[in-house]
C-alpha positions as CSV (number, residue, x, y, z in Angstrom):
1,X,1.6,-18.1,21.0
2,X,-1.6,-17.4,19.2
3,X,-1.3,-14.7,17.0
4,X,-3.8,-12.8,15.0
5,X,-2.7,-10.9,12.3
6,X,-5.2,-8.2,11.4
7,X,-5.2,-7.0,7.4
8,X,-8.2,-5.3,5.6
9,X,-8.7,-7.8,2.7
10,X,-6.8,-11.2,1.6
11,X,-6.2,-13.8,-0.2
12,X,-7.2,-15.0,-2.9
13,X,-9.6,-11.9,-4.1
14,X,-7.0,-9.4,-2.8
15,X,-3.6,-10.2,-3.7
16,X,-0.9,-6.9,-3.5
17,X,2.0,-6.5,-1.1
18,X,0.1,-6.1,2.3
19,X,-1.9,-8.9,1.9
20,X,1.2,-10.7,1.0
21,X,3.4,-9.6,4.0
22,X,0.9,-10.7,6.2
23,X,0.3,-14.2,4.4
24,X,4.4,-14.6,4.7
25,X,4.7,-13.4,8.1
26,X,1.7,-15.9,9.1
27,X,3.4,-18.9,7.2
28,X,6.7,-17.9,8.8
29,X,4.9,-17.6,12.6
30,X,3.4,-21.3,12.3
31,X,7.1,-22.7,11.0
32,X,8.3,-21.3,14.2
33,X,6.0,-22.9,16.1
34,X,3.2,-20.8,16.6
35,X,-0.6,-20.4,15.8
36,X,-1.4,-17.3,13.9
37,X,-4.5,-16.9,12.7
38,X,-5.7,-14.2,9.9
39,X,-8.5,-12.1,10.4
40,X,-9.3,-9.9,7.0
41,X,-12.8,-8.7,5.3
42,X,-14.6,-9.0,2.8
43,X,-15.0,-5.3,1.5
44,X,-18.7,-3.9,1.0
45,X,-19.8,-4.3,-2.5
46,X,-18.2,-7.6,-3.2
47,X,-19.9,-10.8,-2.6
48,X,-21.4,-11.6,0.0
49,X,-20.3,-14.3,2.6
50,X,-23.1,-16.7,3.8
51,X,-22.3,-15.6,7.5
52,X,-21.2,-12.7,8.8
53,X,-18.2,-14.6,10.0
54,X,-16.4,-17.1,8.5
55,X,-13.4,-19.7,8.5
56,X,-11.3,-20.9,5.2
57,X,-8.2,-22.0,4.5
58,X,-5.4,-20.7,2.4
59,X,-1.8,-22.2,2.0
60,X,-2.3,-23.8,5.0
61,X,-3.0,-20.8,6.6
62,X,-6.9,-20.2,8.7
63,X,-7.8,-17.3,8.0
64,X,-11.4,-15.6,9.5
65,X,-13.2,-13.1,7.2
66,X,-15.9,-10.5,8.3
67,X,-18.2,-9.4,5.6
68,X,-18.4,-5.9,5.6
69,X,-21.4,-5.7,3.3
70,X,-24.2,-5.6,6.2
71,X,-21.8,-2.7,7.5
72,X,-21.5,-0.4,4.4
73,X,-19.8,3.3,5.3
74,X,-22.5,6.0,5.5
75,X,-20.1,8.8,6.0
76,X,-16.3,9.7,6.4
77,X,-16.2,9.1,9.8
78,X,-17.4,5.2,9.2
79,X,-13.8,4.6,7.1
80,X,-12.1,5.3,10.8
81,X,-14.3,4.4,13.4
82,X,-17.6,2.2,13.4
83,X,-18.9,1.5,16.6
84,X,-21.6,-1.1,14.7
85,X,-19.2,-3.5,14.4
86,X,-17.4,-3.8,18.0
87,X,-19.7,-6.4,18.3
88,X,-18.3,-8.4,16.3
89,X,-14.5,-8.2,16.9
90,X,-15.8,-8.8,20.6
91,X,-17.1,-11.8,19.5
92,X,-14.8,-12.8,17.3
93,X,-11.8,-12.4,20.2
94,X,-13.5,-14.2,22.6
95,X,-13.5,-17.1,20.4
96,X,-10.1,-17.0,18.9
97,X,-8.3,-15.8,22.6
98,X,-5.1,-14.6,20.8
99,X,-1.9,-14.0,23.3
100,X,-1.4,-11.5,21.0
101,X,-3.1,-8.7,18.5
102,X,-0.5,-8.0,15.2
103,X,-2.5,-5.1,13.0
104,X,-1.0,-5.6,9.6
105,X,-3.9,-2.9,8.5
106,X,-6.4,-1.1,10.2
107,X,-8.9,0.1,7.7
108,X,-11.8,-2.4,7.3
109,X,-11.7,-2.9,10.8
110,X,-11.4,0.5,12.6
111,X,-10.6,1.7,16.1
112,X,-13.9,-0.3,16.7
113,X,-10.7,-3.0,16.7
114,X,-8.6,-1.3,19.0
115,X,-11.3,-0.3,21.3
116,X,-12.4,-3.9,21.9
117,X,-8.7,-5.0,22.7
118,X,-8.0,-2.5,24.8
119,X,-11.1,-3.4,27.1
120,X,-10.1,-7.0,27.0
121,X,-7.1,-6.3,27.4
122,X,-4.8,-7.6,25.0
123,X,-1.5,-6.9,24.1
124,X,-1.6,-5.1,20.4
125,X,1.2,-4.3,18.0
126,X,1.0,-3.2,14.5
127,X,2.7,-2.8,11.1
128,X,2.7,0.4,9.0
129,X,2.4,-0.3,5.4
130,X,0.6,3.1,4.6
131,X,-0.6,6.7,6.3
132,X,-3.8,5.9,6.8
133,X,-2.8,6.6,10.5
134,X,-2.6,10.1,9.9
135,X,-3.6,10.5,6.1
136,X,-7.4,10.8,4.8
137,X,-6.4,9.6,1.1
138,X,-3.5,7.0,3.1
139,X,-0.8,8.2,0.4
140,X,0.4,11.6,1.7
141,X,0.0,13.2,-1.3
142,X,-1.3,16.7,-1.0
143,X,-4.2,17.9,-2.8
144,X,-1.6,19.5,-5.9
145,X,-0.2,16.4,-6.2
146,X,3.2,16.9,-4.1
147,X,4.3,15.5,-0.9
148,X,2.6,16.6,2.2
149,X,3.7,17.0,6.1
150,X,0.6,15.5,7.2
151,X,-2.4,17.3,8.2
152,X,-2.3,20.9,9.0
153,X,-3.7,22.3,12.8
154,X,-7.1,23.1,11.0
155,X,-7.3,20.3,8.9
156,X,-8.2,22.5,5.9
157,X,-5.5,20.4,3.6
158,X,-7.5,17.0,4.6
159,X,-10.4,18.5,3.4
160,X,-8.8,19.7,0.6
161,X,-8.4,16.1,-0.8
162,X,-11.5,15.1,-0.2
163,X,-13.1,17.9,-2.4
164,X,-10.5,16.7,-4.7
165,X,-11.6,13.3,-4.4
166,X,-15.2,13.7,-4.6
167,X,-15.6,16.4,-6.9
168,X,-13.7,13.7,-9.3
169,X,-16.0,10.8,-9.0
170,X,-18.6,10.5,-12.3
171,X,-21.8,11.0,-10.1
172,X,-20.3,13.5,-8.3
173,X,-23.7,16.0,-7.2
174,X,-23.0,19.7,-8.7
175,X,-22.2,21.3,-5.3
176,X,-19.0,18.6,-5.1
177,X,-18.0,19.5,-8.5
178,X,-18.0,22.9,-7.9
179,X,-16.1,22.3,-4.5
180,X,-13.9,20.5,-5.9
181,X,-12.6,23.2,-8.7
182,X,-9.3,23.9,-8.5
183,X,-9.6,27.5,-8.7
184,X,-12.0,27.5,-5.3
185,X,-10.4,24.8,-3.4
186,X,-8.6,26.0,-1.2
187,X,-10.8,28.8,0.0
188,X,-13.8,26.3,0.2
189,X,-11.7,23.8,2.5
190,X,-10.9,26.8,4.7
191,X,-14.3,27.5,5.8
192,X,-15.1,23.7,5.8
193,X,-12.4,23.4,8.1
194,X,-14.0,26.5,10.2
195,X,-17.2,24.6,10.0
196,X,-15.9,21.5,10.7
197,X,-15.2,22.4,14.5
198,X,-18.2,22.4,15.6
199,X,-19.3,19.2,17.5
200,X,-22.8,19.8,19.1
201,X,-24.4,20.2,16.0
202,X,-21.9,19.1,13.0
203,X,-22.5,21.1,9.9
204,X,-23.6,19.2,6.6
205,X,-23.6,19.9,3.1
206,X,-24.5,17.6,1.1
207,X,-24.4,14.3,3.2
208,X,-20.8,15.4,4.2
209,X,-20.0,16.1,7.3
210,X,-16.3,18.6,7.6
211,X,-16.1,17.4,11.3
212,X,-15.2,13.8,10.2
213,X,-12.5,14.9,8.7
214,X,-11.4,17.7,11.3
215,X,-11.6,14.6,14.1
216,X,-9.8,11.9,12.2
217,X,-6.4,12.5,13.4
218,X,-7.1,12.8,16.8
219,X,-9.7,10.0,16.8
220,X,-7.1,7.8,15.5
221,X,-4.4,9.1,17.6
222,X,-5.9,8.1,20.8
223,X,-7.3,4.9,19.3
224,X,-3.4,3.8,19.0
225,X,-2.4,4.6,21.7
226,X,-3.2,0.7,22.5
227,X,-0.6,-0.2,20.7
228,X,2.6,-1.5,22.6
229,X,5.2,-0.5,19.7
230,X,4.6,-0.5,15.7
231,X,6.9,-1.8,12.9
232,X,7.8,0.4,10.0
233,X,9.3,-1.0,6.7
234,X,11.2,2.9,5.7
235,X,12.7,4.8,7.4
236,X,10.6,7.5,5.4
237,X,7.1,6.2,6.8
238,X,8.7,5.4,10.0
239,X,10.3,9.5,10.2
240,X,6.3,10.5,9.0
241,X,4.7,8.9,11.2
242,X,6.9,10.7,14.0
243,X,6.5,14.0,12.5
244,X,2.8,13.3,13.1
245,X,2.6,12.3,16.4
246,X,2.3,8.5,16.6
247,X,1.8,7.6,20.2
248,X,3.7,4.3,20.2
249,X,7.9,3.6,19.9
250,X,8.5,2.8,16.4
251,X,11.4,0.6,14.9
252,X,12.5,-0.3,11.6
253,X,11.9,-3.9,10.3
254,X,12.9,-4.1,6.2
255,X,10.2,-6.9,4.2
256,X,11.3,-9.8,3.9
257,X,11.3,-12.1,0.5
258,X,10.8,-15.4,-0.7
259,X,12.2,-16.3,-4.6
260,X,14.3,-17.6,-6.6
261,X,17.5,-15.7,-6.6
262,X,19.5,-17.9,-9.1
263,X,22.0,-15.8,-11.0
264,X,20.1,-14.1,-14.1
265,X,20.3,-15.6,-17.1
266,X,23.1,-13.8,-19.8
267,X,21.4,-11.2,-22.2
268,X,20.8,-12.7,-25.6
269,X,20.3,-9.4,-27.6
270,X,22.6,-7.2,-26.1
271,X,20.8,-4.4,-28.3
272,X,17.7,-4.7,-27.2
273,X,16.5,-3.6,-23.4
274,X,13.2,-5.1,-22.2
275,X,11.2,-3.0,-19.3
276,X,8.6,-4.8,-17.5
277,X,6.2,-3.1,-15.4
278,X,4.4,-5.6,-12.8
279,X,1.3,-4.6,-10.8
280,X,-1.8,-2.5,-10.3
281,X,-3.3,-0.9,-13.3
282,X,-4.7,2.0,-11.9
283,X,-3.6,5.9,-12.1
284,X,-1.2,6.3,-8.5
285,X,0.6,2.9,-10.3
286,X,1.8,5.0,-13.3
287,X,1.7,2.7,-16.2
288,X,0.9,5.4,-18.0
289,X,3.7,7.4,-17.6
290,X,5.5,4.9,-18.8
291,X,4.0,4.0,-21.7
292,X,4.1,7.8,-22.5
293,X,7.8,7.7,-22.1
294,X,8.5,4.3,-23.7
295,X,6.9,6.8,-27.1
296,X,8.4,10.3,-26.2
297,X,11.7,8.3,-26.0
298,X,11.5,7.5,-29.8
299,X,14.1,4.5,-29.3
300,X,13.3,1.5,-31.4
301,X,15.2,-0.9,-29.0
302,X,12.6,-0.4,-26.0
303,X,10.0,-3.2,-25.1
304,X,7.6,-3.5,-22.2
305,X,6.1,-6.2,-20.7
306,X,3.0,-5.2,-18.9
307,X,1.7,-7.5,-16.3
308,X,-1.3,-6.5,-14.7
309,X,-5.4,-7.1,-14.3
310,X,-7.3,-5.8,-17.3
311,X,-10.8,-5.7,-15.0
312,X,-9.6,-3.5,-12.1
313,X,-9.9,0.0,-14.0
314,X,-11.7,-1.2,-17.3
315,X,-11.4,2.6,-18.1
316,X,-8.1,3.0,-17.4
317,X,-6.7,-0.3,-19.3
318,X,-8.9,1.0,-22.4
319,X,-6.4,4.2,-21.9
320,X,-3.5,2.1,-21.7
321,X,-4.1,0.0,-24.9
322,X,-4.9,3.9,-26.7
323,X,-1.6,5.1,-25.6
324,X,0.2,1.6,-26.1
325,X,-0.8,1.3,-29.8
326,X,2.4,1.4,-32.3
327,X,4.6,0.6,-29.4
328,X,6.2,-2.9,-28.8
329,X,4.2,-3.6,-25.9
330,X,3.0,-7.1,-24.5
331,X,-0.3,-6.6,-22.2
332,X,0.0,-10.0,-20.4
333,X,-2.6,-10.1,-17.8
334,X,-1.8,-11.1,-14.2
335,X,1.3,-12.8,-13.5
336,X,0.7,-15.7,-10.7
337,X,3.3,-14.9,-7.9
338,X,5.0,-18.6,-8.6
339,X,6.2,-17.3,-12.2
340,X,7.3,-13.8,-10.7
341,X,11.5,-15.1,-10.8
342,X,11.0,-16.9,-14.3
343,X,9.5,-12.8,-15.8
344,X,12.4,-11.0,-14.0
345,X,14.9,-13.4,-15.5
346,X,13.2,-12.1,-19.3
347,X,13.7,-8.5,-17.9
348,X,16.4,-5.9,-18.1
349,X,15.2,-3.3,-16.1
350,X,11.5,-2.8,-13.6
351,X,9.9,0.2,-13.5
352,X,7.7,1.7,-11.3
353,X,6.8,5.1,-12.0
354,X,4.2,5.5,-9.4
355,X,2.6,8.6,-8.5
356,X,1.8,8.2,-5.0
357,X,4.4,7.7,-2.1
358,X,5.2,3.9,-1.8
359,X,6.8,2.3,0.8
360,X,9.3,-0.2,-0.2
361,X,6.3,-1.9,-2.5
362,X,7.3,-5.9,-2.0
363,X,7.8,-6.2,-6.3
364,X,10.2,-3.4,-5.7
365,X,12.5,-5.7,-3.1
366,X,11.7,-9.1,-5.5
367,X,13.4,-7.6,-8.4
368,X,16.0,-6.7,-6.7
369,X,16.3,-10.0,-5.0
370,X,16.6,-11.4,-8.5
371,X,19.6,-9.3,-9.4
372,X,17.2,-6.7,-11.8
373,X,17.9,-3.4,-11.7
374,X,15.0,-1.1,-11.0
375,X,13.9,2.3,-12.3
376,X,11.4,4.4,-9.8
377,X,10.1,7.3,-9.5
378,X,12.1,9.3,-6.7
379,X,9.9,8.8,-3.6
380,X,12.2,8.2,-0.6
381,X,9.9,4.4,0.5
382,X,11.7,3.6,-3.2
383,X,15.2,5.2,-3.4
384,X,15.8,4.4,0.2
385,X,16.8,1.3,-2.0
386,X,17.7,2.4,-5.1
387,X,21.1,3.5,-5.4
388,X,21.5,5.8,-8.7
389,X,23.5,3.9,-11.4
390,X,24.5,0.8,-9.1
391,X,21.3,-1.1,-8.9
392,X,19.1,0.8,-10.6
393,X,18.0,4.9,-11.4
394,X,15.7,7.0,-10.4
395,X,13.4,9.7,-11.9
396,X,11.9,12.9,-10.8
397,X,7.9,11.4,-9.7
398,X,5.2,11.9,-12.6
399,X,7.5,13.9,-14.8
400,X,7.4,12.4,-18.2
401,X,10.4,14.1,-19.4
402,X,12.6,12.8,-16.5
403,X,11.6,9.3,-17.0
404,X,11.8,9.4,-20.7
405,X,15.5,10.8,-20.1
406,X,16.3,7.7,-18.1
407,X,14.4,5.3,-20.8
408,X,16.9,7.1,-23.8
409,X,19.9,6.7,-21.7
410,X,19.4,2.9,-20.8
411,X,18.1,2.4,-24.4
412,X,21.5,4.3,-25.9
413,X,23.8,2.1,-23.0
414,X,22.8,-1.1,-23.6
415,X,25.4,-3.0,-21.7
416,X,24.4,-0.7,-18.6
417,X,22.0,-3.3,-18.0
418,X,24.7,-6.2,-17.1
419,X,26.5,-3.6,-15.0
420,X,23.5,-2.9,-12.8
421,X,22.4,-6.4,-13.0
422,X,25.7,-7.5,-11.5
423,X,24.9,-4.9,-8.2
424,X,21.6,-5.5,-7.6
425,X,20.6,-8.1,-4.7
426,X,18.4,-8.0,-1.9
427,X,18.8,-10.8,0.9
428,X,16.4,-10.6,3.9
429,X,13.9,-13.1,3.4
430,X,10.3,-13.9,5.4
431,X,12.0,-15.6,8.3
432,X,13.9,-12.2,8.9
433,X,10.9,-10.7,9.6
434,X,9.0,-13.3,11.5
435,X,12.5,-13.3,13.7
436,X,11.9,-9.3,14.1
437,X,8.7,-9.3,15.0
438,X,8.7,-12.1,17.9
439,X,12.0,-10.0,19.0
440,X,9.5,-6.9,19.3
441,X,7.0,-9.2,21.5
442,X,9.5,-10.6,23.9
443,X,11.1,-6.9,24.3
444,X,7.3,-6.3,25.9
445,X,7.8,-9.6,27.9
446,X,5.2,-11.7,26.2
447,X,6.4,-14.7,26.8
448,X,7.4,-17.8,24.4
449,X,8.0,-21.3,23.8
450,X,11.4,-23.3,23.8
């Protein structure tokens, strides 16, 4: 079968665990005998590509980019749906003539995508790594920071976060400050939401339009409603997607891995407990939090390794190296993914305090996989895994004092370490889900080779 997997950026610029999930499912597809084919994007603002379409190859896989740059969003409502670029994906279907669609993310393509493929008739499927489905911000995080149901019948708490999100950039214009105030908030997104219901003749304020906001859920809805069936890694993303009216079956498929899972090496200092931290450094990651609790926990026998790229917040690493100072902490940069089991095997424990909600993030599943035990913040795509003081522990999400608790007690029980070590395993691997997902396509009758 010729498959195309659909993701919103890839390799080798964009390098996190969607991108890698789709560049291990692909691998595992063309093993089994198949011809996938990636098609990702080049995002707007990054380099340009010579043509608006084109071909490389990485790890052996083909992969087909679309620079987005000629195609920058003007608005909300371009994030979602951008009728300027069905050309292209018409185009670009005609010449590939997949058997099959496989949407491993939707954003830089848009339900310009899923328009297309439903015209020509192709059989689409998908794979939910985030909310954007449903979500303006993609991380179901309301705008006080706690976990939210999805968007509300006038869409007032969508709007919400986008007054958050706006009013926070540095060039925000004075009306978005002020909009964005906590104190006026919520009675600002109210009658933006009131507002926003008008169609004919959308009311703006300052270049934003409330409608695109108030239309995004049901835009998208009826965009996927293309899709034959979806694959959902939790059960929590799979349960919120429900709650919010997905319009395609949904069933569970756990990530797959592919390391090293050689027995750890025995602790040399049994006094001293090593953290490592692996991954994004940006605010929703929480490396913050940590390094905030490493120093609230006043225990001389805590280190941290921090892997992670200096350039991607410049502002926020500068924070990291204030809060760091006096602390036994190692900033080492980005870790290449080959090295990933040799760093586990120096680590007692991985955290990842994150903020937002993640959904079984793939570093999450390799430390496990390597027999360390993990600490997370208490977000049910993480605990869903995370047994309390078998393989790992858990801590109440962006509360400093909770985590610093679990860093004292882990510090003060050394030996807990080998315990948890000792429990900690994770065995599907890649081929697990490769085996899932051509299970989903037969159920649908596709049919495929000997």
């Amino acid at each position: 079968m010729k498959i195309a997997l659909y993701v919103h950026c890839f390799f080798p610029r964009h390098f996190y665990g969607t991108e890698a999930y789709t560049l291990a499912l692909a691998k595992e597809l063309a093993t089994a005998g198949h011809q996938p084919v990636v098609v990702s994007a080049t995002l707007a603002g990054e380099p340009g590509q010579r043509n608006v379409i084109e071909d490389y190859i990485h790890e052996g896989v083909r992969v087909v980019s679309i620079d987005k740059n000629p195609f920058p969003n003007r608005c909300v409502r371009d994030s979602y749906e951008q009728p300027a670029v069905r050309h292209l994906h018409e185009r670009l279907l005609r010449q590939l003539r997949p058997d099959v669609i496989h949407v491993c993310h939707l954003i830089s393509h848009t339900t310009a995508l899923l328009d297309v493929a439903r015209r020509m008739n192709v059989p689409v499927f998908a794979t939910l790594t985030d909310f954007f489905g449903f979500c303006y911000t993609n991380q179901l995080e309301n705008a006080q920071g706690a976990l939210c149901e999805g968007p509300d019948p006038e869409r007032a708490n969508c709007i919400a976060c986008f007054l958050k999100l706006a009013g926070s950039r540095p060039n925000a214009e004075f009306i978005a400050k002020l909009g964005g105030r906590k104190v006026v908030r919520t009675a600002v997104s109210h009658q933006l939401a009131r507002l926003g219901r008008r169609e004919r003749e959308p009311f703006t304020i300052s270049s934003f339009a409330p409608n695109d906001i108030v239309l995004r859920p049901g835009i998208l809805r009826r965009a996927m409603e293309v899709y034959r069936e979806a694959i959902a890694p939790t059960l929590f993303l799979k349960g919120a997607y429900e709650r919010n009216g997905f319009p395609a079956p949904l069933r569970l498929s756990h990530f797959g891995i592919e390391i090293d899972r050689s027995p750890k090496p025995a602790r040399r200092d049994r006094g001293a407990v090593k953290l490592g931290f692996i991954g994004q450094l940006s605010p929703h990651k929480g490396a913050h939090l940590l390094v905030e609790a490493l120093r609230a926990s006043g225990r001389a026998n805590l280190s941290l390794s921090l892997w992670g790229p200096q350039d991607q917040d410049p502002g926020y690493y500068a924070k990291l190296r204030r809060l760091a100072e006096g602390l036994q902490i190692k900033f080492l940069g980005i870790l290449p993914r080959a090295e990933l089991a040799e760093a586990f095997g120096t680590l007692d424990y991985l955290a990842i305090p994150s903020t937002w909600y993640e959904n079984s993030p793939l570093i999450l599943l390799q430390a496990l996989a390597t027999h360390t035990p993990v600490i997370v913040a208490d977000v049910p795509g993480m605990t869903e895994f995370v047994e309390y003081g078998v393989n790992g522990f858990h801590f109440a999400r962006g509360n400093l004092g909770s985590l610093t608790g679990v860093l004292r007690r882990v510090a003060d029980e050394p030996n807990l370490a080998s315990e948890l070590c000792a429990a900690s395993s994770y065995e599907r691997v890649p081929a697990d889900m490769a085996s899932d997902l051509l299970a989903l396509y037969a159920a649908h009758g596709l049919i495929l080779p000997n």
